[in-house]
SEDRENZA-753743 format. One line per field, with one value per atom (N, C-alpha, C, O): x, y, z; residue in one letter; atom name. Coordinates in nm, 3 decimals. Layout:
% SEDRENZA-753743
c1 [X, ...]
c2 [Y, ...]
c3 [Z, ...]
rest [A, ...]
atom [CA, ...]
% end
This chain:
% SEDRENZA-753743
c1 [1.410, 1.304, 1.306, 1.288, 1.321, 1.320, 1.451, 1.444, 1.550, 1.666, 1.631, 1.656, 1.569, 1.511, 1.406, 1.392, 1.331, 1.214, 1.244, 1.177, 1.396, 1.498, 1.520, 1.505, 1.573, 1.589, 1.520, 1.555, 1.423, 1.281, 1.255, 1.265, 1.214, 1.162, 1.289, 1.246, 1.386, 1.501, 1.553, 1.616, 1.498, 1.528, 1.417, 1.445, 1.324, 1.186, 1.126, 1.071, 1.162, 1.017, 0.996, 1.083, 0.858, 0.777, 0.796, 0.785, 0.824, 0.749, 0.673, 0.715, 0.551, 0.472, 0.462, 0.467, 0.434, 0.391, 0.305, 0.277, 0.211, 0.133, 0.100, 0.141, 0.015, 0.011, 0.052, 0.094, 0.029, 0.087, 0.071, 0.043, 0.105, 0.037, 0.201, 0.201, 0.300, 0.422, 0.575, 0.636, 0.558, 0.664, 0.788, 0.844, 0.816, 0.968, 0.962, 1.027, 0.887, 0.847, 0.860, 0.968, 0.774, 0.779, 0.919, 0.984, 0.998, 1.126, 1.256, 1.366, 1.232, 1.282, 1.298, 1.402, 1.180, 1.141, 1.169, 1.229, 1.119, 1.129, 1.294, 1.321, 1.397, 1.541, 1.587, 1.634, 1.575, 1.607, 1.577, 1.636, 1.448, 1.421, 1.484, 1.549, 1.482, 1.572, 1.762, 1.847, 1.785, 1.912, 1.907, 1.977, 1.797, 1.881, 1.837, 1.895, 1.745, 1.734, 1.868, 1.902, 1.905, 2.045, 2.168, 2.269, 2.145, 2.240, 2.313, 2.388, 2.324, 2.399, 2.382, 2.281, 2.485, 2.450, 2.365, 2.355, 2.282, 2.135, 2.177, 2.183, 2.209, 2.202, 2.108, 1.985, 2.166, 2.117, 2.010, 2.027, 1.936, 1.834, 1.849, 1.849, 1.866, 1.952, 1.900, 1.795, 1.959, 1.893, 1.788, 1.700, 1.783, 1.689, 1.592, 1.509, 1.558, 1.453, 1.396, 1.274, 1.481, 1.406, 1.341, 1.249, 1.371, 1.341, 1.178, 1.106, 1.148, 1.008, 0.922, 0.949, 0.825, 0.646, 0.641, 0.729, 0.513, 0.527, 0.354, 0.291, 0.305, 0.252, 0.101, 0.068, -0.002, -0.131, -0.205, -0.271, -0.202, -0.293, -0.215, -0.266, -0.098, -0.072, -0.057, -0.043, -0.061, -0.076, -0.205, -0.188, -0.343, -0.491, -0.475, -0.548, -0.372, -0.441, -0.375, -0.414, -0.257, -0.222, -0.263, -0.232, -0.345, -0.441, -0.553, -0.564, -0.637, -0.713, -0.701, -0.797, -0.528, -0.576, -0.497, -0.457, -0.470, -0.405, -0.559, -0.575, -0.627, -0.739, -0.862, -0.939, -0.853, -0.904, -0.819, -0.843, -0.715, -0.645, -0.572, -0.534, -0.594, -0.569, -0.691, -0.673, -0.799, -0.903, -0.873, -0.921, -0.804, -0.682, -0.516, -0.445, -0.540, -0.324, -0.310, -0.340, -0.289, -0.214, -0.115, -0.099, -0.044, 0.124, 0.050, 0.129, -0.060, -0.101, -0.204, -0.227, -0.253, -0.337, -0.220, -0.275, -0.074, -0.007, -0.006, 0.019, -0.049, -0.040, -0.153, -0.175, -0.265, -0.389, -0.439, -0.527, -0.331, -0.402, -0.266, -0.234, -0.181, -0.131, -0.235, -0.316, -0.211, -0.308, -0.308, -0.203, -0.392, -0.421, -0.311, -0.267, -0.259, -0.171, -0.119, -0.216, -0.049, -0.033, -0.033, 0.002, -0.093, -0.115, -0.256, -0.303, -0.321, -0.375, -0.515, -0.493, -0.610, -0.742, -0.770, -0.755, -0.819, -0.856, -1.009, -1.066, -1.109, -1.278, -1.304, -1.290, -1.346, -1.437, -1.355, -1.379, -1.209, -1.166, -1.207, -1.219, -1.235, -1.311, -1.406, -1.419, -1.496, -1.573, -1.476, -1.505, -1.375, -1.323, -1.231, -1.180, -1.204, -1.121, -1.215, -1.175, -1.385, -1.445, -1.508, -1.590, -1.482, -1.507, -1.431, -1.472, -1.283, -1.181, -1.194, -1.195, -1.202, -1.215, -1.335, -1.340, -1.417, -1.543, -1.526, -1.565, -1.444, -1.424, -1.302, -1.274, -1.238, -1.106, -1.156, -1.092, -1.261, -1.295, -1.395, -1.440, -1.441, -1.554, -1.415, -1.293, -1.519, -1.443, -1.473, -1.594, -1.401, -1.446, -1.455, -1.373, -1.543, -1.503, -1.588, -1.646, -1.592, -1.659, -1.682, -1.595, -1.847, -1.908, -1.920, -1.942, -1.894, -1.864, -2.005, -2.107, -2.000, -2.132, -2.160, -2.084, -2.245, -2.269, -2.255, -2.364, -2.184, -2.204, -2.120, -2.064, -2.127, -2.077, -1.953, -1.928, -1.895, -1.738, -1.731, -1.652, -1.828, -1.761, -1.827, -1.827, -1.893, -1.971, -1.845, -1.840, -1.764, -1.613, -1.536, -1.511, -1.493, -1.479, -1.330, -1.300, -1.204, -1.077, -1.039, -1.005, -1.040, -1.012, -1.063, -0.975, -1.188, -1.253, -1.172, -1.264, -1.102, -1.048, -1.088, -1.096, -1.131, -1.158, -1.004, -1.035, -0.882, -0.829, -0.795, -0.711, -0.834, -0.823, -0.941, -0.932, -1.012, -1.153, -1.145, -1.232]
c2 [0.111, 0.157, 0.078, 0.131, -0.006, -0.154, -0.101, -0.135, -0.035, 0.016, 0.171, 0.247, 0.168, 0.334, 0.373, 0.463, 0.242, 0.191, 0.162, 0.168, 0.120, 0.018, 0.100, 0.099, 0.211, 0.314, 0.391, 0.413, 0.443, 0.502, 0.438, 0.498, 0.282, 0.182, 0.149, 0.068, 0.170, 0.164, -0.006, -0.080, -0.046, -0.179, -0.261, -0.367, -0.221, -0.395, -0.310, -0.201, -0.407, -0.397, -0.521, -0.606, -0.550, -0.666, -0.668, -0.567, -0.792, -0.788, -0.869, -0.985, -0.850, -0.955, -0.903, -0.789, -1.114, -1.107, -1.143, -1.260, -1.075, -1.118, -1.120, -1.031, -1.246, -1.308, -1.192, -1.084, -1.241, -1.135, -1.256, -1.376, -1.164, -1.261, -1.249, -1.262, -1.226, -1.165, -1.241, -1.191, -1.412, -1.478, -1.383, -1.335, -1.368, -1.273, -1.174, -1.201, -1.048, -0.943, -0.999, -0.984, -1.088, -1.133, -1.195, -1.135, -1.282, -1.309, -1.197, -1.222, -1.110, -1.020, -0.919, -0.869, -0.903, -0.819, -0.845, -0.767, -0.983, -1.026, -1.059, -1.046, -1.106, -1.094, -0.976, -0.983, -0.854, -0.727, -0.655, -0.567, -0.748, -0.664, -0.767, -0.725, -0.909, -0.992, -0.944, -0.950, -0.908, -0.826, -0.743, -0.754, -0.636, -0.509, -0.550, -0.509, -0.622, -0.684, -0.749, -0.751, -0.795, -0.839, -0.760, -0.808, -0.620, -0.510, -0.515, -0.419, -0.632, -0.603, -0.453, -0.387, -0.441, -0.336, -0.335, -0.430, -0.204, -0.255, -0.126, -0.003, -0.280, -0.147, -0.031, -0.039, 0.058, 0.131, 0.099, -0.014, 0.155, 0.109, 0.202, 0.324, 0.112, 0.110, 0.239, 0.301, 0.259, 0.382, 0.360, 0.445, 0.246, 0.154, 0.166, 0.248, 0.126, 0.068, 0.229, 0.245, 0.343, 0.479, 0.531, 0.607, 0.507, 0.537, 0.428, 0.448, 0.359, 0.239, 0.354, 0.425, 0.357, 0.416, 0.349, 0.271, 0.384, 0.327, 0.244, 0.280, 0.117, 0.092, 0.145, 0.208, 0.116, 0.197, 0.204, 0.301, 0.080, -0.019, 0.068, 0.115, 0.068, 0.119, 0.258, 0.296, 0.311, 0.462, 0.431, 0.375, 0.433, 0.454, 0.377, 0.413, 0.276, 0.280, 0.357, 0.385, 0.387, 0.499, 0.629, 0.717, 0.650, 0.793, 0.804, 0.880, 0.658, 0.625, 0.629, 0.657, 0.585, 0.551, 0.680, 0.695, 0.783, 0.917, 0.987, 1.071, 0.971, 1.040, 1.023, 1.112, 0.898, 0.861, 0.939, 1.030, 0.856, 0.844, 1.033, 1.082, 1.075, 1.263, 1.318, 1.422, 1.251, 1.325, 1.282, 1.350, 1.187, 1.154, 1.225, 1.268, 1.190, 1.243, 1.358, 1.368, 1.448, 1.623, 1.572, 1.635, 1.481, 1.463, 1.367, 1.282, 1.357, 1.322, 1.413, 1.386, 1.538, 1.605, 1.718, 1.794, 1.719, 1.780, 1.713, 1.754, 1.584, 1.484, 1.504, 1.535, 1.488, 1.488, 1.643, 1.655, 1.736, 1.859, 1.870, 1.984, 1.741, 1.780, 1.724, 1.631, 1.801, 1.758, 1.623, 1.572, 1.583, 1.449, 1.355, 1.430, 1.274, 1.225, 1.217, 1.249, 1.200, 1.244, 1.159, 1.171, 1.013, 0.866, 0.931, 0.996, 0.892, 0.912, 0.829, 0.715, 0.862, 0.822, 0.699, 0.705, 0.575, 0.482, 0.499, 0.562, 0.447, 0.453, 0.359, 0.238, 0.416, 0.287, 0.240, 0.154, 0.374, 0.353, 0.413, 0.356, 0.554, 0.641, 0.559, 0.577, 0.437, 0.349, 0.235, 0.191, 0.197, 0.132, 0.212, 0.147, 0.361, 0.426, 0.442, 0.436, 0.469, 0.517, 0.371, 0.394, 0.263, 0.161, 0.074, -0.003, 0.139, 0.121, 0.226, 0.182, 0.318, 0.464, 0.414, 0.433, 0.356, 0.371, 0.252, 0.268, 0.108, -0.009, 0.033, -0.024, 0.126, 0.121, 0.236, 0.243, 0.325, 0.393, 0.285, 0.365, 0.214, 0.136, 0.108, 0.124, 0.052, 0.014, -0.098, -0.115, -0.179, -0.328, -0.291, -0.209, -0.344, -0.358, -0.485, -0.537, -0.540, -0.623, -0.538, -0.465, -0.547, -0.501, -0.635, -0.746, -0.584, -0.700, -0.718, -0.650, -0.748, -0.762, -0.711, -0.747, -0.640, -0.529, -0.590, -0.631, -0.601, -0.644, -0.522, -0.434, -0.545, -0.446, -0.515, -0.635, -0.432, -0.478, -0.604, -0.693, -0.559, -0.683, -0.804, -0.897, -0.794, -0.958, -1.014, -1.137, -0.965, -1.032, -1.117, -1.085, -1.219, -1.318, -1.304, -1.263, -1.337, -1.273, -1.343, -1.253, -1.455, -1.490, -1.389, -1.343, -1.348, -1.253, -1.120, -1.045, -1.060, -0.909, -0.924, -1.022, -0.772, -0.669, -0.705, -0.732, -0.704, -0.696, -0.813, -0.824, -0.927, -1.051, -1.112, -1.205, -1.040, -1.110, -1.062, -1.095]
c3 [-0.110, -0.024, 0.107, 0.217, 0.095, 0.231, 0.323, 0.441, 0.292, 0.361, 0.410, 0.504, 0.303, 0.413, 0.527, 0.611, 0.480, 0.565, 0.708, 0.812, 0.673, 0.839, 0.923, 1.045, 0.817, 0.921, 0.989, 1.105, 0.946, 0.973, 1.118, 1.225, 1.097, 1.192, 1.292, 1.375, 1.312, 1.399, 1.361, 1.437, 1.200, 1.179, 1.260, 1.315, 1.264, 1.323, 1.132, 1.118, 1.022, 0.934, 0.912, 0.928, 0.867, 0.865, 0.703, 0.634, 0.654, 0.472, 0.450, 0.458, 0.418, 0.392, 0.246, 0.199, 0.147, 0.051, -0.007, 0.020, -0.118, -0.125, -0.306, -0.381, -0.356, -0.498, -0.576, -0.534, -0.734, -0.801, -0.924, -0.913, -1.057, -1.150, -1.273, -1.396, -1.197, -1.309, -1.143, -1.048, -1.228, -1.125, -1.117, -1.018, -1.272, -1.259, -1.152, -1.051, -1.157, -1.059, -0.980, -0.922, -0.933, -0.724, -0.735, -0.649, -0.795, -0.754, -0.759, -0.710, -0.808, -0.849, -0.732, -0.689, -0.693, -0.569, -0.451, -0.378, -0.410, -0.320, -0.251, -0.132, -0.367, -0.382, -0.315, -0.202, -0.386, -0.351, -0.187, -0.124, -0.156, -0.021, 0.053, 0.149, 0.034, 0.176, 0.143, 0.232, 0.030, 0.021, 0.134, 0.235, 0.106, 0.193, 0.335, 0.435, 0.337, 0.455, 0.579, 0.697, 0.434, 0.489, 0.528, 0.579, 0.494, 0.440, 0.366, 0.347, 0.289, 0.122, 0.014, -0.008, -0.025, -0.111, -0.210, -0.287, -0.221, -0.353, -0.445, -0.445, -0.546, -0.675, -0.757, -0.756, -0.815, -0.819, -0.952, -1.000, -0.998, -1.131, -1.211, -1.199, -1.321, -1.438, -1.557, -1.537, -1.640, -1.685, -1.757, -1.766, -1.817, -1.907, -1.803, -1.844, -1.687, -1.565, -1.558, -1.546, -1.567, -1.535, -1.638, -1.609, -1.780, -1.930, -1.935, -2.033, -1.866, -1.896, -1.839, -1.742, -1.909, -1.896, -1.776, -1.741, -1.691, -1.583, -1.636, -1.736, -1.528, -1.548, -1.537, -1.437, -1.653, -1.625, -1.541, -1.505, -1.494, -1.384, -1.249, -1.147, -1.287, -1.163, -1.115, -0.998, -1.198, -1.198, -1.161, -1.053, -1.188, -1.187, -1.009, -0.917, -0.996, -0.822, -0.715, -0.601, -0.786, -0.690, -0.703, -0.622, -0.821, -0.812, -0.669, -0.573, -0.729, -0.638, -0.481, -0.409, -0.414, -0.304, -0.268, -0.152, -0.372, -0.337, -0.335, -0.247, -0.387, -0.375, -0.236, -0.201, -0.182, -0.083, 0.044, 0.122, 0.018, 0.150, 0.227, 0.333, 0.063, 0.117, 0.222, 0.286, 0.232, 0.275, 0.476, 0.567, 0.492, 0.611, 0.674, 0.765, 0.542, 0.569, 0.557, 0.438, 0.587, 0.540, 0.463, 0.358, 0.478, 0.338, 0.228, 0.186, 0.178, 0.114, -0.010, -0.128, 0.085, -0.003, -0.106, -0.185, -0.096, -0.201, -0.355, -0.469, -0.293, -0.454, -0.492, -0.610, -0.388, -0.445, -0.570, -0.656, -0.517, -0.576, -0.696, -0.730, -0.761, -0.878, -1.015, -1.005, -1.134, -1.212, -1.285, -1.325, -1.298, -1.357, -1.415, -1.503, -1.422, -1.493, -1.622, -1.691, -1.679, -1.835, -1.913, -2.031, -1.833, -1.962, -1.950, -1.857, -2.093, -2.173, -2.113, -2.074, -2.106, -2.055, -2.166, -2.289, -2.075, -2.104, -2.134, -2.045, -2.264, -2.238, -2.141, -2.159, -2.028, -1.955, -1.814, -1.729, -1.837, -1.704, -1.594, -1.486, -1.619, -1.494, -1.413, -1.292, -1.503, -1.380, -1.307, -1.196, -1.369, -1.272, -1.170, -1.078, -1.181, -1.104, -0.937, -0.821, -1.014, -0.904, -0.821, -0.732, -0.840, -0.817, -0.689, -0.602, -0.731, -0.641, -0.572, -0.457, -0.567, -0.486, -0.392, -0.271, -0.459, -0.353, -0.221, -0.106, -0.288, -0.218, -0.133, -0.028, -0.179, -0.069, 0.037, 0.142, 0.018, 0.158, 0.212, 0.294, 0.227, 0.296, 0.413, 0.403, 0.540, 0.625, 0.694, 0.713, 0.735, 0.803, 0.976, 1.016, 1.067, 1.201, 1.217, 1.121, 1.361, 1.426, 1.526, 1.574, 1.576, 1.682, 1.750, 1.701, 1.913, 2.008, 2.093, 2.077, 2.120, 2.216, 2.341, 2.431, 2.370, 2.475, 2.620, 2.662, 2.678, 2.866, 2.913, 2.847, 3.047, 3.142, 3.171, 3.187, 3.173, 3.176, 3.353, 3.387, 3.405, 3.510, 3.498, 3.579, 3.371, 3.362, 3.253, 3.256, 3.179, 3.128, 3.202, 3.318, 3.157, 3.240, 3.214, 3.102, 3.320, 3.315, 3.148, 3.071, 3.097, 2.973, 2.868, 2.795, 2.846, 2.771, 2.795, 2.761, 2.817, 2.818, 2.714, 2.639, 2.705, 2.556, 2.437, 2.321, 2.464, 2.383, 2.361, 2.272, 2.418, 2.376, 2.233, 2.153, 2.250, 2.167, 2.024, 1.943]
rest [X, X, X, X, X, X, X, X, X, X, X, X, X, X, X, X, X, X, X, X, X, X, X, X, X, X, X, X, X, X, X, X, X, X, X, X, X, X, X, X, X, X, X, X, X, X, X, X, X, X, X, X, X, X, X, X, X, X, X, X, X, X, X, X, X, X, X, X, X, X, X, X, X, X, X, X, X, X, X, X, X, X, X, X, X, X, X, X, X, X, X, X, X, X, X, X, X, X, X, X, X, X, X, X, X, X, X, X, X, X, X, X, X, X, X, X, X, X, X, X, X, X, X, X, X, X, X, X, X, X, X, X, X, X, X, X, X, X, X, X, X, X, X, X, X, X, X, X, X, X, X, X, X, X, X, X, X, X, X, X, X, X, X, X, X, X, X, X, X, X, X, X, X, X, X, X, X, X, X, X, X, X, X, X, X, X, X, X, X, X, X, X, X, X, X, X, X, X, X, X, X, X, X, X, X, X, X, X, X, X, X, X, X, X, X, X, X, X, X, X, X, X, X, X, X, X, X, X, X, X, X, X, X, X, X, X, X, X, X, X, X, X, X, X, X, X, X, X, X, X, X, X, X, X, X, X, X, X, X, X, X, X, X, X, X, X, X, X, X, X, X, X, X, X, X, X, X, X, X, X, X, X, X, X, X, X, X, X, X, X, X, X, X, X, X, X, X, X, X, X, X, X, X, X, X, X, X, X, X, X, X, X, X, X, X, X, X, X, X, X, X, X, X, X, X, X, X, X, X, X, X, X, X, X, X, X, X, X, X, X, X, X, X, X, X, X, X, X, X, X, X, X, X, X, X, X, X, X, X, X, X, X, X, X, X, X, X, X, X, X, X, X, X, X, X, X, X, X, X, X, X, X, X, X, X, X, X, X, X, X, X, X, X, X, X, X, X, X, X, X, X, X, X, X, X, X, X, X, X, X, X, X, X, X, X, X, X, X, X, X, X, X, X, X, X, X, X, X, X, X, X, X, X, X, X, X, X, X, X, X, X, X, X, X, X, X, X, X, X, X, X, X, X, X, X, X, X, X, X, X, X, X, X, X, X, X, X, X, X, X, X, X, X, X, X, X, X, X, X, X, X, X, X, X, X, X, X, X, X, X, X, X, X, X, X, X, X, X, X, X, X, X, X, X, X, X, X, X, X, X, X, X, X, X, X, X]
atom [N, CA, C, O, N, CA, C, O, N, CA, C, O, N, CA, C, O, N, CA, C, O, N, CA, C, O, N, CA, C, O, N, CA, C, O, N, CA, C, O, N, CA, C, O, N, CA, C, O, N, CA, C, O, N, CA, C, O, N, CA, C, O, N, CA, C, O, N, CA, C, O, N, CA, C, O, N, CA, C, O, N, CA, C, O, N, CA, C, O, N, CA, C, O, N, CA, C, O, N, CA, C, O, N, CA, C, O, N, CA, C, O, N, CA, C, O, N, CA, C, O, N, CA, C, O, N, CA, C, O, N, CA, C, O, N, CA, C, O, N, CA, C, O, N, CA, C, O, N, CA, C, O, N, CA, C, O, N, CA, C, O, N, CA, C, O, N, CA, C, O, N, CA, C, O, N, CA, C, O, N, CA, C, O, N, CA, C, O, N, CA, C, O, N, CA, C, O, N, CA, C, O, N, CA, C, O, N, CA, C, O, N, CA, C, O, N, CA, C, O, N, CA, C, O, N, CA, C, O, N, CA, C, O, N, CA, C, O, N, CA, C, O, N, CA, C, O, N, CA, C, O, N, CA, C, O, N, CA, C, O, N, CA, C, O, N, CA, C, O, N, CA, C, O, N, CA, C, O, N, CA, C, O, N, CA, C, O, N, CA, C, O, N, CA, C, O, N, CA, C, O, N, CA, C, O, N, CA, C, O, N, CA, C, O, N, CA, C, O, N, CA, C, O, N, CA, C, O, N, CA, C, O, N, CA, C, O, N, CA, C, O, N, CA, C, O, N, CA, C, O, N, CA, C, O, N, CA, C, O, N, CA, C, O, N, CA, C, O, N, CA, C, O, N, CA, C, O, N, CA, C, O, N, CA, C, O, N, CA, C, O, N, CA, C, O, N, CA, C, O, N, CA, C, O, N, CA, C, O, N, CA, C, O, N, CA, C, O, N, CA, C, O, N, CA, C, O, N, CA, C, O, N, CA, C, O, N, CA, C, O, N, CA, C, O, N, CA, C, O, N, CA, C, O, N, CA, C, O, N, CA, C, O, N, CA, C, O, N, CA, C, O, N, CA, C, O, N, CA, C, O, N, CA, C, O, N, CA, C, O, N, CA, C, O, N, CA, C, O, N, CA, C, O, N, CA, C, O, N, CA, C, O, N, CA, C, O, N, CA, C, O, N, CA, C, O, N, CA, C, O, N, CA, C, O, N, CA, C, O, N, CA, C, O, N, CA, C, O, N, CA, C, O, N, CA, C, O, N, CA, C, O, N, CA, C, O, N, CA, C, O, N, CA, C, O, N, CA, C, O]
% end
């Protein structure tokens, strides 16, 4: 994905990382993307790696931020309208589905403080603050 990403981006991608609770995974991962980073060849995954269930946790957040984030994207609302997934309903997950659904549409800003643009002092530009 990180090699297809390069190309997309004409080669500027950023990787940032961030915690994770499975060391193997992040070394694992992190290996693979400064690979193609590097343009080494990335192997392909293995038949064993395509045969694994995928994870639950992670299915339920990519429902979630497929379900948010369609009500934005047009290439997003084709997923949103396939049917439900086919792992098996957890009791007591639908509240944590709508929980994340509800925290990942909230939105953060900072409101700046009202003056007239010629009381900004040349250090203060708007896109400095």
């Amino acid at each position: 994905m990180t090699q297809q990403l390069m190309s997309l981006a004409g080669g500027a991608v950023v990787l940032a990382l961030e915690g994770g609770h499975d060391l193997t995974a992040i070394c694992d991962a992190s290996e693979a993307c400064v690979a193609a980073l590097l343009g080494n060849k990335v192997d392909p995954l293995s038949e064993e790696a395509w045969k694994q269930k995928p994870n639950l946790n992670a299915i339920r957040s990519l429902e979630a931020v497929i379900r948010v984030h369609s009500k934005y994207w047009g290439c997003m609302q084709r997923l949103a309208s396939c049917p439900e997934s086919w792992v098996p309903r957890v009791p007591g997950a639908d509240a944590e589905v709508e929980a994340v659904t509800a925290l990942a549409s909230l939105s953060v800003g900072i409101l700046a403080e009202e003056r007239p643009s010629e009381q900004l002092a040349e250090e203060e530009e708007p896109m400095n603050l």
